[in-house]
C-alpha positions in Angstrom: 0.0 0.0 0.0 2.5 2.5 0.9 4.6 2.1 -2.3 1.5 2.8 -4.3 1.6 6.7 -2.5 5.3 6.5 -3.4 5.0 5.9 -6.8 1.6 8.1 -6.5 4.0 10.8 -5.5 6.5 10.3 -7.7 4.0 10.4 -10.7 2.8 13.8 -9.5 6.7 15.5 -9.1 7.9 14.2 -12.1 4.5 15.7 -13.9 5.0 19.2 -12.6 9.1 19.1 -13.1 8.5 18.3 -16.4 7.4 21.2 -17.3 7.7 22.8 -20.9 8.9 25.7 -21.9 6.0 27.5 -23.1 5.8 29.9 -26.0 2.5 32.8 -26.7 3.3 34.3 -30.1 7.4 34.6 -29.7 7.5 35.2 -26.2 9.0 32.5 -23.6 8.0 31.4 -20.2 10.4 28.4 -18.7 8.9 27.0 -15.9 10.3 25.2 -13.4 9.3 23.5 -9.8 9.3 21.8 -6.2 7.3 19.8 -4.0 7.9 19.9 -0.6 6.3 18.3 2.7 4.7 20.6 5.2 5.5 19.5 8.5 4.4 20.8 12.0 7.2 20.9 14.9 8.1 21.9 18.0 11.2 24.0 18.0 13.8 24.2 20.8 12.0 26.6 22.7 8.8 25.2 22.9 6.8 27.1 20.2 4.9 25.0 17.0 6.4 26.2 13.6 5.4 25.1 10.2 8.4 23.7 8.1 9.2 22.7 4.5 10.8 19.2 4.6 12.1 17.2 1.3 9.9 14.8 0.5 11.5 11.4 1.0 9.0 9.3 2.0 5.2 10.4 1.5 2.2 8.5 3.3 -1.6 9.5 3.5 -2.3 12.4 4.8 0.5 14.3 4.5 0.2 18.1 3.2 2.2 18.9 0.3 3.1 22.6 -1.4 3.8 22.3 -5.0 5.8 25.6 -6.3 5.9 26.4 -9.8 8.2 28.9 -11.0 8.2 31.2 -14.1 10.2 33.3 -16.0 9.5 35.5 -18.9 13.0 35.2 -20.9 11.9 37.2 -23.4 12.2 40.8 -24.2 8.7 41.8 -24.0 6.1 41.7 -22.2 3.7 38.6 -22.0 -0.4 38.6 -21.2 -2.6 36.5 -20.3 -0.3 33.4 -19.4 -2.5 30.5 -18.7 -0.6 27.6 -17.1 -2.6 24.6 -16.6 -2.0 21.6 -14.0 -3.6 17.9 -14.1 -3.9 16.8 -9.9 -2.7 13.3 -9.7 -5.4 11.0 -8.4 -3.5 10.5 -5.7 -4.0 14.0 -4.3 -6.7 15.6 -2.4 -6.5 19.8 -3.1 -6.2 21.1 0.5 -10.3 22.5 1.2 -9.6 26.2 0.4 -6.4 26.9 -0.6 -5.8 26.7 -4.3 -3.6 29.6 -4.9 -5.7 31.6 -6.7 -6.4 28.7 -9.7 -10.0 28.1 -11.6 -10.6 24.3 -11.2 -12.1 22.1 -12.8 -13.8 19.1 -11.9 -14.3 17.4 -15.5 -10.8 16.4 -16.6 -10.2 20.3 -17.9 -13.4 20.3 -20.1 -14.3 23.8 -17.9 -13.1 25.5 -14.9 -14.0 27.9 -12.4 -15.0 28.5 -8.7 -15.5 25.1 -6.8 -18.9 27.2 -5.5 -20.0 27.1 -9.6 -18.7 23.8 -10.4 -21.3 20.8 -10.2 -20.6 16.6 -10.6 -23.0 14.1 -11.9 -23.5 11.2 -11.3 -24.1 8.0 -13.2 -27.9 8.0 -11.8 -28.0 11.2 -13.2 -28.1 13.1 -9.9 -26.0 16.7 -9.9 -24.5 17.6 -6.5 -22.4 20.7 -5.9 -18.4 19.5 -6.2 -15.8 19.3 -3.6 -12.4 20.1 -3.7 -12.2 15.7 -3.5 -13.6 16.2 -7.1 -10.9 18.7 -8.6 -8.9 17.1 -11.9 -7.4 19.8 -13.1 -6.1 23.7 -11.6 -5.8 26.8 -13.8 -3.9 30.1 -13.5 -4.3 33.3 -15.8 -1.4 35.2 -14.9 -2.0 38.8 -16.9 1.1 40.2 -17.1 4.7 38.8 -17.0 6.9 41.7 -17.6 10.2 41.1 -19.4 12.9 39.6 -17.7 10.8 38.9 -14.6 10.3 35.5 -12.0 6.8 34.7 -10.3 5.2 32.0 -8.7 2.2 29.7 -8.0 2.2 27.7 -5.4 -0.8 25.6 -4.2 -1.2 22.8 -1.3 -2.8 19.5 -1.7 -3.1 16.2 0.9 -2.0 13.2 -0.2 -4.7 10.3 -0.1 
């Protein structure tokens, strides 16, 4: 069971790292990326801190932050960059923190607010979805000016 979260995990890192270089009309954005384990801890003098641990081993449970950085190596600016991420099945999207992203809940068919977003089911009921339904996340990033570095960064519990 627990090497299926590994190779779960694994799946999910090498997915975001993989990252290509994406190009709108000229212009470049690279795109790079981490995945780090959030950790709670008590530090030497008593107090609970939040830390960013490598992720060596990953079991249920465990809260991740996935980091995606990118660059605009052109010379001019770029607009509307939409950067689009698949969430392994293996991943839960933490309940309320999706860094800003649309979502979608239909394999990347639409997106938007997890408040607009419905499922159906195979009886044909509709229910309102849950972050447990999210497939895909979705950033519009509206400017990226020339020469410049952001980031996304968005949390998710592994299952």
């Amino acid at each position: 069971m627990k090497h299926r979260y590994i190779f779960a995990f694994c799946a999910a890192i090498f997915a975001l790292l993989a990252a290509p270089i994406a190009a709108q009309q000229g212009k470049a954005i690279t795109t790079s990326g981490d995945v780090m384990v959030v950790k709670t801890v008590t530090n030497d003098s008593g107090e609970v801190e939040t830390i960013l641990v490598d992720p060596d081993i990953v079991t249920p449970n465990d809260k991740l932050r996935f980091r995606t950085e990118f660059t605009n190596t052109s010379e001019e600016l770029v607009e509307n960059f939409v950067m689009t991420r698949p969430l392994n099945s293996a991943l839960l999207l933490f309940p309320g923190d999706n860094g800003g992203a649309e979502l979608s809940v239909d394999g990347g068919q639409t997106f938007g607010s997890i408040t607009e977003l419905t499922v159906s089911s195979d009886e044909g009921t509709v229910r309102p979805a849950t972050e447990h339904d999210v497939t895909h996340l979705r950033w519009t990033v509206p400017q990226i000016e020339a020469g410049t570095t952001g980031e996304i960064i968005f949390y998710v519990i592994v299952r």
